[in-house]
C-alpha positions in Angstrom: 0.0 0.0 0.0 1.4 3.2 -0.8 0.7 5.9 2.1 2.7 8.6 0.4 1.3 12.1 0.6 2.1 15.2 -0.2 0.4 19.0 -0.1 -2.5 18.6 -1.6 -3.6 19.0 -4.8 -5.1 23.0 -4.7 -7.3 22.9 -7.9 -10.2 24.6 -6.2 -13.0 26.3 -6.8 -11.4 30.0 -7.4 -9.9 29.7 -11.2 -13.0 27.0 -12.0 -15.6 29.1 -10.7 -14.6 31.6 -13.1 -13.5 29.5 -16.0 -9.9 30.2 -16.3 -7.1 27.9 -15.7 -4.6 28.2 -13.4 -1.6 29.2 -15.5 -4.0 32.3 -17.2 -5.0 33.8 -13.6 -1.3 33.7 -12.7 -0.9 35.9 -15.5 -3.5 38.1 -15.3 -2.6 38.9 -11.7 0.7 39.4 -12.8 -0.3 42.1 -15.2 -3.0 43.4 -13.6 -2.8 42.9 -9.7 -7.0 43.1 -9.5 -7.8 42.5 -6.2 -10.8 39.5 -7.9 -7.9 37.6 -9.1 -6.1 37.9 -5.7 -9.1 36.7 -4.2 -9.4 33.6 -6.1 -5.6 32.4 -6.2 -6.4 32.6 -2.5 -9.3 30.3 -2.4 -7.6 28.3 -4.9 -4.3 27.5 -3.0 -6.5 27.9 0.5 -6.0 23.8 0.7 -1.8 24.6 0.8 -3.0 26.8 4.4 -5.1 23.8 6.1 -1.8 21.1 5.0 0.8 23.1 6.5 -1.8 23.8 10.0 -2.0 20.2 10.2 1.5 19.1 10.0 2.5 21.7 12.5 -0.1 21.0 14.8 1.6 17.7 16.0 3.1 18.9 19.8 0.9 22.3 19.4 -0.4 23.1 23.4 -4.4 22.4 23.6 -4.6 26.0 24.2 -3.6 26.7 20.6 -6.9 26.3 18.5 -6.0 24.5 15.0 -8.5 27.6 13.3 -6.0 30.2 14.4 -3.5 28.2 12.8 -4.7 27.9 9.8 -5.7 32.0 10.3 -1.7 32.2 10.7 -0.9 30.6 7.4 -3.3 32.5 5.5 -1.1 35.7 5.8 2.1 33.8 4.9 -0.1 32.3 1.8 -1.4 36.2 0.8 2.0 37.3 1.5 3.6 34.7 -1.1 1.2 35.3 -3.5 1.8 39.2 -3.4 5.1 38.5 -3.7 5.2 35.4 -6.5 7.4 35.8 -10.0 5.3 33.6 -12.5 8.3 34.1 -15.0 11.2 31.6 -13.1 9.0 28.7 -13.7 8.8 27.3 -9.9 5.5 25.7 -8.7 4.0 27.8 -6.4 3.6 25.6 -3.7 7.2 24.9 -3.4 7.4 28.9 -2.4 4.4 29.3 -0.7 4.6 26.5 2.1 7.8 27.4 3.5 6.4 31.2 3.9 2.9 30.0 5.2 5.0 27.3 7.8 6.8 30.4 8.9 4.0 33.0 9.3 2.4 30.5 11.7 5.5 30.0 13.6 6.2 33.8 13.6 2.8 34.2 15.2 3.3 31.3 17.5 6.9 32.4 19.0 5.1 36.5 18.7 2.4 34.7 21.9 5.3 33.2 23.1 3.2 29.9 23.7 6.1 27.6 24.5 6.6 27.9 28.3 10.4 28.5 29.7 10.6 25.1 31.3 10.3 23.5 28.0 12.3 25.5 26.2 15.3 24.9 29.1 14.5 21.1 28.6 15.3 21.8 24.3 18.5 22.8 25.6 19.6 20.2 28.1 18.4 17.7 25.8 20.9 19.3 22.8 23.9 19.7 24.9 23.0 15.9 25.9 23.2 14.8 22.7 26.1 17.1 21.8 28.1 15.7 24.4 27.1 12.1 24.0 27.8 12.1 20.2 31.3 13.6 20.6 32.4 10.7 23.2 30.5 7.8 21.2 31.3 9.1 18.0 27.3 8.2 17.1 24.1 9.3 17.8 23.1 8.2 21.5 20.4 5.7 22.5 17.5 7.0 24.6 18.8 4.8 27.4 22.1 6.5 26.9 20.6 10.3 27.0 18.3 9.1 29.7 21.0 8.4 32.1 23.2 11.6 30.7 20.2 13.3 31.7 20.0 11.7 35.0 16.7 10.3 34.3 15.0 7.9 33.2 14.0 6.6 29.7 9.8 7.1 30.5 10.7 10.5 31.9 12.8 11.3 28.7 10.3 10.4 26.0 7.7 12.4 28.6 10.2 15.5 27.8 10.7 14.9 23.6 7.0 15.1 23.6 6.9 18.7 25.2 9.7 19.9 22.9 8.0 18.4 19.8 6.9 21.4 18.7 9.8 23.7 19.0 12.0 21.1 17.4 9.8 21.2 14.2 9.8 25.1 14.5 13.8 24.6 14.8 14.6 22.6 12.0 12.6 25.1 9.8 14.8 27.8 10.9 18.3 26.4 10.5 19.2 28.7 8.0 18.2 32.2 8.4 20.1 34.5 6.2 20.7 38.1 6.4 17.6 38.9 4.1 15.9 37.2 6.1 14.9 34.4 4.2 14.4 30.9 5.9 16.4 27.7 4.1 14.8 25.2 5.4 15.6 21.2 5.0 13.5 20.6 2.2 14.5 24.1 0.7 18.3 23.1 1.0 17.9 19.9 0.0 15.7 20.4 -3.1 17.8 23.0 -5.0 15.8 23.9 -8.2 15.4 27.4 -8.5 17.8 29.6 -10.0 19.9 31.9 -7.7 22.7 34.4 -7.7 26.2 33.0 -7.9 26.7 33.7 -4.3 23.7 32.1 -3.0 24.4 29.2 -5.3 27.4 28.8 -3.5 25.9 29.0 -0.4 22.9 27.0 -0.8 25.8 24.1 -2.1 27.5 24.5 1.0 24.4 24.2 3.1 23.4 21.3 0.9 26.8 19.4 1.8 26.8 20.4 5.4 23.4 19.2 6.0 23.4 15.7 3.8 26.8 14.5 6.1 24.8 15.9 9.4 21.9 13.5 7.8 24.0 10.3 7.3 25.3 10.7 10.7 21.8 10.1 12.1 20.7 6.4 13.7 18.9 4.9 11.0 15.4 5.5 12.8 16.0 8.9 13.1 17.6 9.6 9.6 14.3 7.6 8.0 12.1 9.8 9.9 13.7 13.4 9.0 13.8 11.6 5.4 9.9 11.0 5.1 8.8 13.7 6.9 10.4 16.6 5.5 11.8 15.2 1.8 8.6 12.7 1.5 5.8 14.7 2.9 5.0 12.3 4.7 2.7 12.3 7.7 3.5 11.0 11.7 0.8 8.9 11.4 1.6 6.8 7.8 5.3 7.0 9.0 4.6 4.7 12.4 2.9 2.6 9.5 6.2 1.9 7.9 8.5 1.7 11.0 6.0 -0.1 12.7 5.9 2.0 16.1 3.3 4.5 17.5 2.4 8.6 15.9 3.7 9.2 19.9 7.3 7.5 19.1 7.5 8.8 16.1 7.1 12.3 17.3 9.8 11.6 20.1 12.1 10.2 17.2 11.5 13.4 15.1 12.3 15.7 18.2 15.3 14.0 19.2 16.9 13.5 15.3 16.1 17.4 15.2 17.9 18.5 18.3 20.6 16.0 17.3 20.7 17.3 13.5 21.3 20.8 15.8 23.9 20.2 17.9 25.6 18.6 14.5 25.3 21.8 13.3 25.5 23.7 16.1 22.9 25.7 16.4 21.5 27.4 19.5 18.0 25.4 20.6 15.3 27.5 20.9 
């Protein structure tokens, strides 16, 4: 069975309702910027907004209420489609989800919903794996953080699942250049826009830097990062293929992010 997924397919009812295709609005926007045509590449691509809530609401507090989420991404979509160049021949949704992920988590650190305690457990938890890696020479067991940590294993996986979130929010933000524009994993990875020689270069560099942190991953981990973030992938169809739990799976995710991190080293959140 094939349980790939990936953002969803946005043909909507914006273009259709008023006969054009796709590929003509964008154009007509582009020439004209009439606020109708804004309206419907919004409803059109609205779909993109609801994908990218969902995925990031995986370790979200109960207080957060998955309709201001997706309220969050709609500025990031509106924002990227203000700001879209039909002529370099990208797919939209490759530059709009990063900016609608990152509006959301803008707004989310802006409320400063994560409270201090777990933020302070992000960083033990790093340095833990930082340390640990650079005596083993590999990327630690939970037994082996546990007992860094001075705790035990039950207690541990108690504490990945209160970082969850700001790990996520982390590996989107491990690039953030002067511009301010965010590289994340999937953006570094996935190189297929064109660029100016000195970004080139950089986004190369990232690429390498990245890739070797990647390979240095335990297997588990490294498949998780891989079909979450490369494979779109959900939590849920992921414990499907490694045959654990959406709960261990998060913990894997938070723990291959703080340890992609401290490979990279990177200040936790």
């Amino acid at each position: 069975m094939n349980t790939r997924t990936h953002a969803p397919d946005t043909a909507g009812p914006g273009p259709a309702a008023a006969g054009l295709a796709i590929d003509e609005l964008w154009h007509r926007w582009d020439d004209a910027r009439d606020a109708a045509d804004r309206e419907r590449l919004i409803l059109h691509y609205a779909p993109l907004v609801k994908y990218v809530a969902s995925r990031l609401s995986v370790g979200v507090s109960a207080t957060v209420d998955g309709g201001d989420l997706i309220s969050y991404g709609m500025f990031g979509l509106i924002d990227a489609i203000e700001r879209f160049d039909v002529t370099r021949g990208v797919r939209f949704e490759g530059y709009a989800i990063p900016r609608i992920k990152g509006a959301i988590v803008d707004e989310l650190r802006a409320t400063d919903w994560v409270p201090r305690a777990v933020r302070d457990h992000a960083r033990a938890v790093q340095r833990a794996v930082a340390d640990l890696e650079a005596a083993l020479r590999r990327t630690p067991t939970d037994a082996e953080l546990a007992d860094h940590l001075d705790i035990d294993v039950e207690r541990l996986h108690q504490v990945l699942d209160q970082v969850s979130l700001t790990s996520l929010i982390a590996l989107d933000e491990l690039f953030v250049h002067d511009d301010g524009e965010r590289r994340t994993l999937g953006d570094t990875l996935h190189d297929t826009t064109a660029v100016d020689p000195q970004g080139r270069v950089e986004r190369v560099e990232q690429r390498v830097v990245l890739r070797a942190a990647i390979e240095r991953l335990d297997e588990r981990d490294r498949a998780v990062i891989v079909l979450y973030y490369l494979e779109g992938m959900t939590l849920s169809q992921i414990g499907e293929i490694l045959r654990v739990s959406e709960s261990r799976v998060s913990q894997l995710h938070t723990r291959a992010v703080l340890a992609l991190r401290a490979k990279l080293s990177v200040p936790a959140v």
